[in-house]
Residue frames as a rotation matrix with the C-alpha (Angstrom) as fourth column:
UNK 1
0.153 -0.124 0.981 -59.03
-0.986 -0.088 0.142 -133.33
0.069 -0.988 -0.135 -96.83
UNK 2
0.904 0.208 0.373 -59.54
-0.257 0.962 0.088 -137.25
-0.341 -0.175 0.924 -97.33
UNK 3
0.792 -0.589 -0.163 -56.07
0.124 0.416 -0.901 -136.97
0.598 0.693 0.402 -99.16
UNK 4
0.137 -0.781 0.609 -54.61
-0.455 -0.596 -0.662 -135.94
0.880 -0.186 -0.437 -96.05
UNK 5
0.542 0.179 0.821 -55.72
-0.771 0.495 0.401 -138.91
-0.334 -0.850 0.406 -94.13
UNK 6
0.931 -0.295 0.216 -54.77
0.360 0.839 -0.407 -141.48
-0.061 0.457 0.887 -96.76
UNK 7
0.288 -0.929 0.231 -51.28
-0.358 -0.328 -0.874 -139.59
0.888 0.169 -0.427 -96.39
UNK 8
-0.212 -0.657 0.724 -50.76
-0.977 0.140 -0.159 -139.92
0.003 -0.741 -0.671 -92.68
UNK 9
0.828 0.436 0.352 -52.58
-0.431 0.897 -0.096 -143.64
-0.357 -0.072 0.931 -92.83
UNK 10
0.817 -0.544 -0.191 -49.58
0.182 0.558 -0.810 -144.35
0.547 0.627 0.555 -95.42
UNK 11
0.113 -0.292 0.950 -47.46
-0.478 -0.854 -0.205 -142.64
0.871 -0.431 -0.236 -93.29
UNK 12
-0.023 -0.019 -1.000 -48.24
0.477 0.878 -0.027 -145.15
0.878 -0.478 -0.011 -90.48
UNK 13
-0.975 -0.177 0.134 -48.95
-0.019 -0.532 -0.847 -142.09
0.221 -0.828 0.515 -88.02
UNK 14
-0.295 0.953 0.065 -52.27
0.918 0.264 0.295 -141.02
0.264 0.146 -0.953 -86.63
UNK 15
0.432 0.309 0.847 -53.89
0.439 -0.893 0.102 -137.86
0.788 0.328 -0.522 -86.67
UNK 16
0.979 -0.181 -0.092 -52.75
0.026 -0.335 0.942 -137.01
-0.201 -0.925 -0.323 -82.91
UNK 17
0.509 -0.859 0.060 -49.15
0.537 0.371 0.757 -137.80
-0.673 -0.353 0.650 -84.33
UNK 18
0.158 0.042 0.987 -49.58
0.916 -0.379 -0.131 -135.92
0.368 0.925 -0.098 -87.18
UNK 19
0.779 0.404 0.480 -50.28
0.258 -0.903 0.342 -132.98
0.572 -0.143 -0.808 -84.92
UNK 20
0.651 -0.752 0.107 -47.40
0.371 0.438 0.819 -133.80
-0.662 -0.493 0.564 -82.73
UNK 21
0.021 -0.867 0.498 -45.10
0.990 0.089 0.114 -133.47
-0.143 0.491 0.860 -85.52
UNK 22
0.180 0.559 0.810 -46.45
0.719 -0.636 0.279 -130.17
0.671 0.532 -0.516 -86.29
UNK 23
0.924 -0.182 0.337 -46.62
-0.368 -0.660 0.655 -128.57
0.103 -0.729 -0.677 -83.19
UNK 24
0.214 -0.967 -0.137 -42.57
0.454 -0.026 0.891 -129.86
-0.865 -0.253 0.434 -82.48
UNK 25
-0.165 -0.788 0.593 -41.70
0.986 -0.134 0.096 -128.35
0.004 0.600 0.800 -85.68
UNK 26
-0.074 -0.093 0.993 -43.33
0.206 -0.976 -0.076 -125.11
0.976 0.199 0.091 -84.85
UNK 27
-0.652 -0.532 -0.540 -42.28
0.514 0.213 -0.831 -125.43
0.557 -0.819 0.135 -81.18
UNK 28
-0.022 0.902 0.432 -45.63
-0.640 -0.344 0.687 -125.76
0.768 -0.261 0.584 -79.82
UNK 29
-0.528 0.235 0.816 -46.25
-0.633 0.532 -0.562 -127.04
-0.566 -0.814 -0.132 -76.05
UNK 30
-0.379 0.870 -0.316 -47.57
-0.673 -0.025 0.739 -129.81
0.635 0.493 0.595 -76.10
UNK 31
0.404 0.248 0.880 -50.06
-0.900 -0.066 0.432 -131.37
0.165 -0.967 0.196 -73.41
UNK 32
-0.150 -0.386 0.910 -49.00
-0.958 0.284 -0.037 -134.72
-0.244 -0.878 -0.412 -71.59
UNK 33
0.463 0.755 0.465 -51.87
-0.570 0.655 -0.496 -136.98
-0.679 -0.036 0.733 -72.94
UNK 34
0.822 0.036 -0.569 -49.94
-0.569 -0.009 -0.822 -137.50
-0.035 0.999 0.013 -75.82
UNK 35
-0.174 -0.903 0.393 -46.75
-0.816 0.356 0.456 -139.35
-0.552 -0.241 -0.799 -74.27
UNK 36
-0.159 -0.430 0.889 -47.69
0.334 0.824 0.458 -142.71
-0.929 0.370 0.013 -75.74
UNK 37
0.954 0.291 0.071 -48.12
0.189 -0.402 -0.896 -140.89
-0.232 0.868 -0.439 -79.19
UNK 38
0.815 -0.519 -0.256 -44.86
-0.578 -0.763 -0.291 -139.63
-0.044 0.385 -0.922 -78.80
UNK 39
0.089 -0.996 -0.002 -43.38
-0.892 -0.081 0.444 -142.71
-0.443 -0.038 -0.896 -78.16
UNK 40
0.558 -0.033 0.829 -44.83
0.678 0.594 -0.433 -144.51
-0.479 0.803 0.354 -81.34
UNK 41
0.964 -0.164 0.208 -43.06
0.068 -0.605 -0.793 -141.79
0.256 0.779 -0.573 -83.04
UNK 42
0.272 -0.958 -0.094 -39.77
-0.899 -0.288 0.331 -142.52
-0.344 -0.006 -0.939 -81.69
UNK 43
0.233 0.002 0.972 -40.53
0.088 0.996 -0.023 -146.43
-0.969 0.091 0.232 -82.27
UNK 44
0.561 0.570 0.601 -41.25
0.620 0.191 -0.761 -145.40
-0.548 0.799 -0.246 -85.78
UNK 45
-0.060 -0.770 0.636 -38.48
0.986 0.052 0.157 -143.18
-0.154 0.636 0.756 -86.71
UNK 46
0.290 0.307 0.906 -40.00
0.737 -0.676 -0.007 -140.02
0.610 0.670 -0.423 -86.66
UNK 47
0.674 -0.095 0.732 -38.74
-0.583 -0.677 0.449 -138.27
0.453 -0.730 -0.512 -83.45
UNK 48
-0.255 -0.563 -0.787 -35.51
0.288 0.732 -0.617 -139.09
0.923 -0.384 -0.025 -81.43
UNK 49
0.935 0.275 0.226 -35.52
-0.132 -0.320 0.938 -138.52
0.330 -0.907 -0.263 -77.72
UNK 50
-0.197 -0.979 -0.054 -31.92
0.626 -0.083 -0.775 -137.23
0.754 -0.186 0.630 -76.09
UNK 51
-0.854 -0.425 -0.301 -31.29
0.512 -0.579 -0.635 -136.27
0.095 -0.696 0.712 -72.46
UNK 52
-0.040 0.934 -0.355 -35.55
0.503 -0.288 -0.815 -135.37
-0.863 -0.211 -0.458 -71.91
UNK 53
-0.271 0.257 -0.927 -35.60
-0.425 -0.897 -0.125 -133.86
-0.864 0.360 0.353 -75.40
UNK 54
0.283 0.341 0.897 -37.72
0.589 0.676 -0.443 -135.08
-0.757 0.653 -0.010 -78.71
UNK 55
-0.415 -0.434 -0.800 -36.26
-0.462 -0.656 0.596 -133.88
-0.784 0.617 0.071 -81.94
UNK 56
0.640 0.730 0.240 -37.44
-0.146 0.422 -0.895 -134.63
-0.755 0.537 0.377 -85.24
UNK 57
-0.052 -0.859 0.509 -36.02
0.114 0.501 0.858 -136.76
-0.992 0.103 0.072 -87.68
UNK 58
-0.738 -0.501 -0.453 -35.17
-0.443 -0.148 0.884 -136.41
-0.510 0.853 -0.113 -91.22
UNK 59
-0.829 0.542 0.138 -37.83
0.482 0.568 0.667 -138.66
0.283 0.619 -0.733 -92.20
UNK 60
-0.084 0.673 -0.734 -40.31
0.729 -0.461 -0.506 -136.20
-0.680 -0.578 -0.452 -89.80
UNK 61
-0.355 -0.221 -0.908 -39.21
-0.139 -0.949 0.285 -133.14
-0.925 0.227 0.306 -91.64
UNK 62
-0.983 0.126 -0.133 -39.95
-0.106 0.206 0.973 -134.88
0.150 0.970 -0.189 -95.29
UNK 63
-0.421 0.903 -0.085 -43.46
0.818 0.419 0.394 -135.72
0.392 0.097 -0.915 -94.30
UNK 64
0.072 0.568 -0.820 -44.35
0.658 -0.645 -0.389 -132.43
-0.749 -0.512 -0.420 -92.57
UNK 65
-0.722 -0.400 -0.565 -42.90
-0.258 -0.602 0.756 -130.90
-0.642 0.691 0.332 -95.77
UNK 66
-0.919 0.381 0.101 -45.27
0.300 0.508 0.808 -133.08
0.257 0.773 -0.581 -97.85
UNK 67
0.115 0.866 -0.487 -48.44
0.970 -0.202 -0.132 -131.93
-0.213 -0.457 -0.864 -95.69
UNK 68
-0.085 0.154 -0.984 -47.62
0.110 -0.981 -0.163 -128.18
-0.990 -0.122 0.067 -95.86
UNK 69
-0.997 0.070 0.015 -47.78
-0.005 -0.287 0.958 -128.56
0.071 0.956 0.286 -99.84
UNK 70
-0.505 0.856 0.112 -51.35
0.813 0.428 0.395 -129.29
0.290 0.291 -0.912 -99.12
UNK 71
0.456 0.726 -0.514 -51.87
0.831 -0.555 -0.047 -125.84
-0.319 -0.406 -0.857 -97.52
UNK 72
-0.534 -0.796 0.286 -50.00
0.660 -0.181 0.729 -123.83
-0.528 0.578 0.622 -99.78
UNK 73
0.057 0.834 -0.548 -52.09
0.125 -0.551 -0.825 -121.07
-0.990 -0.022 -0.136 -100.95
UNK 74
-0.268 -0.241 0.933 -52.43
0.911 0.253 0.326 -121.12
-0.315 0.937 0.151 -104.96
UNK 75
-0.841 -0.462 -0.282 -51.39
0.303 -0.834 0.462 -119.05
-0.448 0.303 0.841 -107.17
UNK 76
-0.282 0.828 -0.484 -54.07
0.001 -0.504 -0.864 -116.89
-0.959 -0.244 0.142 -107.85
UNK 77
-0.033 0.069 0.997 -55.69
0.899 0.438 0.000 -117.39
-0.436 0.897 -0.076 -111.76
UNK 78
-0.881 -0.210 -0.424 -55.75
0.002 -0.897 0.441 -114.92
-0.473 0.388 0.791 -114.06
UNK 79
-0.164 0.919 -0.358 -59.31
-0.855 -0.314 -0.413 -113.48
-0.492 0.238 0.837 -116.07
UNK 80
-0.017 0.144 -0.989 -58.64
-0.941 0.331 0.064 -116.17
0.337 0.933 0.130 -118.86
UNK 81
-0.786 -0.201 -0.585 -58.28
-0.105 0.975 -0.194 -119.41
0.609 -0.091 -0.788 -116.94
UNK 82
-0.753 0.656 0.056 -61.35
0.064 0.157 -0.986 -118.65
-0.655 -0.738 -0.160 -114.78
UNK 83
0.049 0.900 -0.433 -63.61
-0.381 -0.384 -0.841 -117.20
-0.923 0.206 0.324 -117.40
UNK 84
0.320 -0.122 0.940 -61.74
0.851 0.474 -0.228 -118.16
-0.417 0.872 0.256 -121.12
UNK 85
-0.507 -0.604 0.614 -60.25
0.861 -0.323 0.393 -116.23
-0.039 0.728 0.684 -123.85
UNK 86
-0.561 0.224 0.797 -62.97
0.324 -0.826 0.461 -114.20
0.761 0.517 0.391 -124.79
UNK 87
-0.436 0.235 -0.869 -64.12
0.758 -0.424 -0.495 -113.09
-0.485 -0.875 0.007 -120.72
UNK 88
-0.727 -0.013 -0.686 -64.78
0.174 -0.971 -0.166 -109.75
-0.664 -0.240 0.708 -122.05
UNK 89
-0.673 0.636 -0.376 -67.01
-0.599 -0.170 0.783 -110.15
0.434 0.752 0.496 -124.83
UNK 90
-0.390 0.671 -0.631 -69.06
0.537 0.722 0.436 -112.60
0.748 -0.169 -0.641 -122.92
UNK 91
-0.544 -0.217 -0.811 -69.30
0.814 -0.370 -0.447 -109.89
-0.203 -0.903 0.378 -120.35
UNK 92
-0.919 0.297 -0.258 -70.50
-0.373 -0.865 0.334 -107.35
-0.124 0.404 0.906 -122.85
UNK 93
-0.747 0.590 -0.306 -73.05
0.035 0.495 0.868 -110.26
0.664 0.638 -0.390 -123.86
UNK 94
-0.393 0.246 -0.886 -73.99
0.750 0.643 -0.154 -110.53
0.532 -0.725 -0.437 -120.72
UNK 95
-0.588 0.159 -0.793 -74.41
0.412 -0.785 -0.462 -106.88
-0.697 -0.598 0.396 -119.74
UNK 96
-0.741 0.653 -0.156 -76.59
-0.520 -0.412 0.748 -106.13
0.424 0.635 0.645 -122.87
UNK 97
-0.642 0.638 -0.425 -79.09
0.530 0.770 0.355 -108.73
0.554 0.003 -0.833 -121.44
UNK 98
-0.256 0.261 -0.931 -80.10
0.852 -0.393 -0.345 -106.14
-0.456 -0.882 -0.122 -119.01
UNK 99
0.599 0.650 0.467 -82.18
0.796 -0.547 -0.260 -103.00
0.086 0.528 -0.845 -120.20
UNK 100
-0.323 -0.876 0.359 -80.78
0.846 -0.437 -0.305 -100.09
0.424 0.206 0.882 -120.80
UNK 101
0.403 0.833 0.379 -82.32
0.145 -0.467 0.872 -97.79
0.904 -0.296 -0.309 -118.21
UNK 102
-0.767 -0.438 0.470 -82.04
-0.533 0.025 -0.846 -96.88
0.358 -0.899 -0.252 -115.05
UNK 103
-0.603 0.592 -0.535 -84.54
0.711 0.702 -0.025 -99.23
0.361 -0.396 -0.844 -112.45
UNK 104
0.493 0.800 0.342 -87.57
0.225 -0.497 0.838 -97.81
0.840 -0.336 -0.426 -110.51
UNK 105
0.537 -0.336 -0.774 -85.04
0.840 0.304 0.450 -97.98
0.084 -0.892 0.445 -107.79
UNK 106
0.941 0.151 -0.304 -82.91
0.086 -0.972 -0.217 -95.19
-0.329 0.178 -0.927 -109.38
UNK 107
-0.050 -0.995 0.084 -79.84
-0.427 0.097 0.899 -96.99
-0.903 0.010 -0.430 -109.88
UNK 108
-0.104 -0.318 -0.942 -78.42
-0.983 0.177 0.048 -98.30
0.152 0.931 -0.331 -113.88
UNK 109
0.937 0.254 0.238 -79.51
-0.263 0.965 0.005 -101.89
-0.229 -0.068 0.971 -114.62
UNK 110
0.893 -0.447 -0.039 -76.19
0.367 0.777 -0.512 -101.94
0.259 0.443 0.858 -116.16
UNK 111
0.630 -0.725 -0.277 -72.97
0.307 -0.096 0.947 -101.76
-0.713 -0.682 0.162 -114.27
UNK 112
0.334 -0.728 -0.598 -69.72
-0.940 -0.301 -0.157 -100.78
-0.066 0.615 -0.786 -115.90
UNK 113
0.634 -0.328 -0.700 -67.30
0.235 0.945 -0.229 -104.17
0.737 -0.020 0.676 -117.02
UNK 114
-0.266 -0.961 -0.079 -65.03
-0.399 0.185 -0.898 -103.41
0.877 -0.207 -0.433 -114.94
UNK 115
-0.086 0.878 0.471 -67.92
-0.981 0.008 -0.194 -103.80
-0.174 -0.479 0.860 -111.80
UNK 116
0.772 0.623 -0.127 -68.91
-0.633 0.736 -0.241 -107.32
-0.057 0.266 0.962 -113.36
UNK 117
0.227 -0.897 -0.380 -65.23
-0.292 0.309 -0.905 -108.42
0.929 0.316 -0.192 -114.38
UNK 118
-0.708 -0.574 0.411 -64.50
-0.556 0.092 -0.826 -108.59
0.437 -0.813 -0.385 -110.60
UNK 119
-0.004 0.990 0.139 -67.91
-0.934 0.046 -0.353 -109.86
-0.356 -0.131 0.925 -109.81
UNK 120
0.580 0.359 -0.731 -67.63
-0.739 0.609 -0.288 -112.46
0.342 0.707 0.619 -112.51
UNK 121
-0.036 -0.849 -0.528 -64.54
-0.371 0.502 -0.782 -113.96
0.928 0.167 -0.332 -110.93
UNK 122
-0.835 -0.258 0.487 -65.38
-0.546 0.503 -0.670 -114.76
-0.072 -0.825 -0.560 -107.84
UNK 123
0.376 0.915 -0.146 -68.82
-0.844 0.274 -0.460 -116.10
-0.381 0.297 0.876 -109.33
UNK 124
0.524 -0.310 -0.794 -66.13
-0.199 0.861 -0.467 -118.81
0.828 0.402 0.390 -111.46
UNK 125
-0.647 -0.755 0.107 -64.04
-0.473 0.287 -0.833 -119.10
0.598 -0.589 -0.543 -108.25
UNK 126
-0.680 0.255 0.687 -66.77
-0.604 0.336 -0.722 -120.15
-0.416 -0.907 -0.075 -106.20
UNK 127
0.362 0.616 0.700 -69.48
-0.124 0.776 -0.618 -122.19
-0.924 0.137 0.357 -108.58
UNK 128
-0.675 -0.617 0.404 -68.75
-0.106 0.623 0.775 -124.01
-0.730 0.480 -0.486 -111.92
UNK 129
0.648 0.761 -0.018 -71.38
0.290 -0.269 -0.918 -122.51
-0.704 0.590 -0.395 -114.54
UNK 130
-0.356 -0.232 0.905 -71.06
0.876 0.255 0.409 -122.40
-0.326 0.939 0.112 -118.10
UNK 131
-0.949 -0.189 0.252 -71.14
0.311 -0.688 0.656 -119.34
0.049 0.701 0.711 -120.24
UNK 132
-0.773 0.619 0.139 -74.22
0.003 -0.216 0.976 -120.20
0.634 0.755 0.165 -121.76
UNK 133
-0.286 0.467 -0.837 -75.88
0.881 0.471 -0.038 -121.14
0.377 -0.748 -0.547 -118.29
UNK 134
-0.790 -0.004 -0.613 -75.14
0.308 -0.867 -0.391 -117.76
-0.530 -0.498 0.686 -117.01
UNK 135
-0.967 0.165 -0.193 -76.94
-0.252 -0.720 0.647 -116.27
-0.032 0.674 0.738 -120.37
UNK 136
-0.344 0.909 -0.236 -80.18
0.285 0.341 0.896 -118.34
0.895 0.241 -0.376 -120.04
UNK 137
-0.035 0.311 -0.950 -80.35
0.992 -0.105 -0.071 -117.55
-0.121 -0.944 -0.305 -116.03
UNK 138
-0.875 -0.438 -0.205 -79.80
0.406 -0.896 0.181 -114.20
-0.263 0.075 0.962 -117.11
UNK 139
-0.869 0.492 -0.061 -82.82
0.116 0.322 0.940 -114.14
0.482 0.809 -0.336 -119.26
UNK 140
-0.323 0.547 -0.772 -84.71
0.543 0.775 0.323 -116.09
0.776 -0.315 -0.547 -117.76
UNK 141
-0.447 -0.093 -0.890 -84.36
0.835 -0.399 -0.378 -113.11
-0.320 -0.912 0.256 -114.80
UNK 142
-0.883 -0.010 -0.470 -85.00
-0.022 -0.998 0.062 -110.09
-0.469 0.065 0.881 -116.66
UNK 143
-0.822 0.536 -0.191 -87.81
0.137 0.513 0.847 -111.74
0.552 0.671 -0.495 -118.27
UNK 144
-0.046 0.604 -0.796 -89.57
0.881 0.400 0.252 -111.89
0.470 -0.690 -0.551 -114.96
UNK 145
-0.230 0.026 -0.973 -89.15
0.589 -0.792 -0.160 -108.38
-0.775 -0.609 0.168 -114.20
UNK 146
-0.893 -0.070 0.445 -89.70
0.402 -0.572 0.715 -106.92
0.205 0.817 0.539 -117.70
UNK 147
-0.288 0.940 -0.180 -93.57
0.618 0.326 0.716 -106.99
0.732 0.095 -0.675 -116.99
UNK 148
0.512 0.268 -0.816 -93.29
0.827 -0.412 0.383 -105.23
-0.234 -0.871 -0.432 -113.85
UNK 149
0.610 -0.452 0.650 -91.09
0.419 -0.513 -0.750 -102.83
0.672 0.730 -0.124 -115.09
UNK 150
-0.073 -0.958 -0.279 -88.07
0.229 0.256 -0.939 -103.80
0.971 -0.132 0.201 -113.35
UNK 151
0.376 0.598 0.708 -89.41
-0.430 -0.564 0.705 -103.56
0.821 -0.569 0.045 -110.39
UNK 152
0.785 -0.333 0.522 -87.70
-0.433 0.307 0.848 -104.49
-0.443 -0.891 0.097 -106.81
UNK 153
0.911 -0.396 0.118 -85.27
0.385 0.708 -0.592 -106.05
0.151 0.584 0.798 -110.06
UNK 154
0.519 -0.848 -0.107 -81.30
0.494 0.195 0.847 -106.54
-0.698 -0.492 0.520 -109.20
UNK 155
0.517 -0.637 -0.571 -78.68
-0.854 -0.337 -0.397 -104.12
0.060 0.693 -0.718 -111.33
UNK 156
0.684 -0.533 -0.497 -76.42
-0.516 0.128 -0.847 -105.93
0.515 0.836 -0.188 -113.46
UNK 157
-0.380 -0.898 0.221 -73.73
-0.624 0.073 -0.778 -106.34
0.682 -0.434 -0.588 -110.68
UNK 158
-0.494 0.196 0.847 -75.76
-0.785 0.318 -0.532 -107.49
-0.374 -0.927 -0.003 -107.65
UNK 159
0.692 0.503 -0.518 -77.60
-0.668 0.718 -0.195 -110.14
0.273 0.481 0.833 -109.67
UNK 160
0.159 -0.929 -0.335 -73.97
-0.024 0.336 -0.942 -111.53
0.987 0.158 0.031 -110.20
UNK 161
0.064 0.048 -0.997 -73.13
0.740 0.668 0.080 -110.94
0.670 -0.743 0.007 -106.27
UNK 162
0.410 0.379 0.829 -74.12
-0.322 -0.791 0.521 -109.16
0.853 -0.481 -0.203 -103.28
UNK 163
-0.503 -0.700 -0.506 -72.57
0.473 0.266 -0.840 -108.73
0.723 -0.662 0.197 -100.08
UNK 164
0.545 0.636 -0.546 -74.58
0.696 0.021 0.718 -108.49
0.468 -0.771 -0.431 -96.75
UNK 165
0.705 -0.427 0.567 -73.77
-0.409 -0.897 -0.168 -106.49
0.580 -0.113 -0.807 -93.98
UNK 166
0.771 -0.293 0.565 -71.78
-0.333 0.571 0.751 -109.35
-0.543 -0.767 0.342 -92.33
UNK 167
-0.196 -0.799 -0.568 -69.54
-0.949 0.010 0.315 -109.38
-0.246 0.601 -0.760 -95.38
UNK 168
-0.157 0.234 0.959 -71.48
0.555 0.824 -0.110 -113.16
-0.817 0.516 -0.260 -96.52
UNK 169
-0.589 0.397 -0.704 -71.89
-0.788 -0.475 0.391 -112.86
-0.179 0.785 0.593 -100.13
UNK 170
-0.235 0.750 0.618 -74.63
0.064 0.646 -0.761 -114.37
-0.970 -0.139 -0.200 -102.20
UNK 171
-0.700 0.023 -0.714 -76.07
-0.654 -0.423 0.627 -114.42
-0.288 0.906 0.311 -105.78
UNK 172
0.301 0.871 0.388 -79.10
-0.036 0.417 -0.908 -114.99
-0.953 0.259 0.157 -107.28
UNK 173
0.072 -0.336 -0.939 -77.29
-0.986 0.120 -0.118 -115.20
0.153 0.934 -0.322 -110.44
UNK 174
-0.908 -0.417 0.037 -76.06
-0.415 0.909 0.042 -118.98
-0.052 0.023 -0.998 -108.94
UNK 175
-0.412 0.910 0.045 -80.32
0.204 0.140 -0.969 -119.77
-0.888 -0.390 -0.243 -108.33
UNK 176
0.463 0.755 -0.465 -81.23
-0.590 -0.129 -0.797 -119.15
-0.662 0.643 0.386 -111.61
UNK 177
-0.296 -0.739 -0.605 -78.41
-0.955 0.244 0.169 -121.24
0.023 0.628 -0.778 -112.80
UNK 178
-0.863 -0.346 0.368 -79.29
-0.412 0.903 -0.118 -123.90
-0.292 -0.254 -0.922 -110.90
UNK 179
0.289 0.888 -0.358 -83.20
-0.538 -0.158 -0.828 -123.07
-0.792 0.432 0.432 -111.77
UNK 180
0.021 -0.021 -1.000 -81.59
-0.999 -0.034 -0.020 -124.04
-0.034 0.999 -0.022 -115.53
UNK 181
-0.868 -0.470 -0.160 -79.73
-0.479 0.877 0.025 -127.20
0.128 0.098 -0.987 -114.41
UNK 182
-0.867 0.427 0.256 -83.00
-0.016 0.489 -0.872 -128.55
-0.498 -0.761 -0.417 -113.05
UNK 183
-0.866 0.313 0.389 -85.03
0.448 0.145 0.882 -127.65
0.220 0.939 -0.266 -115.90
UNK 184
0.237 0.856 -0.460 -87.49
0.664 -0.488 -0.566 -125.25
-0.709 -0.172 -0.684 -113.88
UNK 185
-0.427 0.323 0.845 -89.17
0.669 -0.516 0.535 -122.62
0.609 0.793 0.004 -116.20
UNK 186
-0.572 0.315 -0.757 -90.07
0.526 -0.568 -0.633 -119.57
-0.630 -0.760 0.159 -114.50
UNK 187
-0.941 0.337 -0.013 -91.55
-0.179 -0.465 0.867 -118.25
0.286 0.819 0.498 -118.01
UNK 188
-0.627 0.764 0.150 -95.26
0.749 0.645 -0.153 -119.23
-0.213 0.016 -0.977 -116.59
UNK 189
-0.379 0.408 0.831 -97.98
0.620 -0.555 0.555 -117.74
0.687 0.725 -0.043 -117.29
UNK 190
-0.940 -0.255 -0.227 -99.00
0.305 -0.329 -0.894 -114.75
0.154 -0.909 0.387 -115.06
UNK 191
0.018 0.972 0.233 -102.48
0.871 -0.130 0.473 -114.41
0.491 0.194 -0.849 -114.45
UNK 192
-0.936 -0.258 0.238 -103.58
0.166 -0.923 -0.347 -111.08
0.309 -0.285 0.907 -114.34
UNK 193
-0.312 0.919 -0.242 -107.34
0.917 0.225 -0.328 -110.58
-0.247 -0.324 -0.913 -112.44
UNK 194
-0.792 0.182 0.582 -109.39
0.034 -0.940 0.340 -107.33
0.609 0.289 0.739 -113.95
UNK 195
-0.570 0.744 -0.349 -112.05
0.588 0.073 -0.805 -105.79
-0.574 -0.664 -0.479 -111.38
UNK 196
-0.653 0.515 0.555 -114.75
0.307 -0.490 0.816 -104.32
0.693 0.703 0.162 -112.71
């Protein structure tokens, strides 16, 4: 966003003129307040004015062109530039970490890849964890549920990310990552209290 001020700043417009240009090239009303806006932008080359009408100039059209590259939706990555060559074996690595069982819940700790593959990618699309990060948070999770036998404990998939019923997603998979970066240890000891 800050590269789209330091454009119009170079640009010699301001944000209200920016918008201006915008709304005349997609032939948006636009409200009154803006008259002395509109006529730095004829001072400045960007807009002529003929017979009660503002048009945009050649030098308008290049610079609204330059701004719409900035909202240009990108081209969507493929498995290997988000995740790496070997995505799929790290996936397998990753889905062995998890018991082979079903939970107390009744559902498979472990998901199919194809489940996790989609999972996994919006996990790299949206935070910026390392392999090996994942594999210690991983751990580091099932560890803490082994004891309880897997009790209240996330399958394979939802670890990685869950979706509410508002369609927000989440993942305690990112929380144990960051758990790593930060150097917390969740391995403590668990005191256990015997009554007699």
């Amino acid at each position: 966003m800050w590269e789209l001020f330091q454009i119009i700043h170079k640009n010699k417009l301001s944000p209200n003129q920016a918008a201006i240009l915008f709304g005349m090239k997609l032939k948006i009303a636009l409200p009154k307040i803006l008259e002395d806006d509109k006529k730095a932008l004829v001072d400045n080359g960007y807009v002529t004015f003929d017979n009660e009408t503002y048009k945009l100039t050649a030098d308008a059209k290049v610079f609204i062109a330059h701004l719409d590259n900035y909202f240009i939706k990108a081209k969507k990555k493929t498995n290997i530039q988000l995740m790496g060559k070997d995505f799929a074996d790290k996936i397998n690595t990753y889905r062995e970490i998890f018991p082979n069982q079903r939970l107390p819940s009744g559902k498979p700790a472990r998901v199919n890849v194809k489940m996790l593959s989609s999972s996994f990618r919006w996990l790299f699309e949206t935070y910026d964890y390392t392999w090996d990060q994942v594999f210690e948070a991983t751990r580091m999770y099932v560890n803490e549920y082994r004891d309880a036998e897997y009790m209240y404990m996330q399958t394979s998939q939802y670890f990685i990310c869950k979706q509410d019923k508002h369609k927000v997603k989440s993942s305690t998979l990112a929380d144990y990552c960051d758990m790593i970066r930060d150097g917390i240890d969740t391995e403590q000891q668990t005191f256990k209290e015997k009554v007699v």
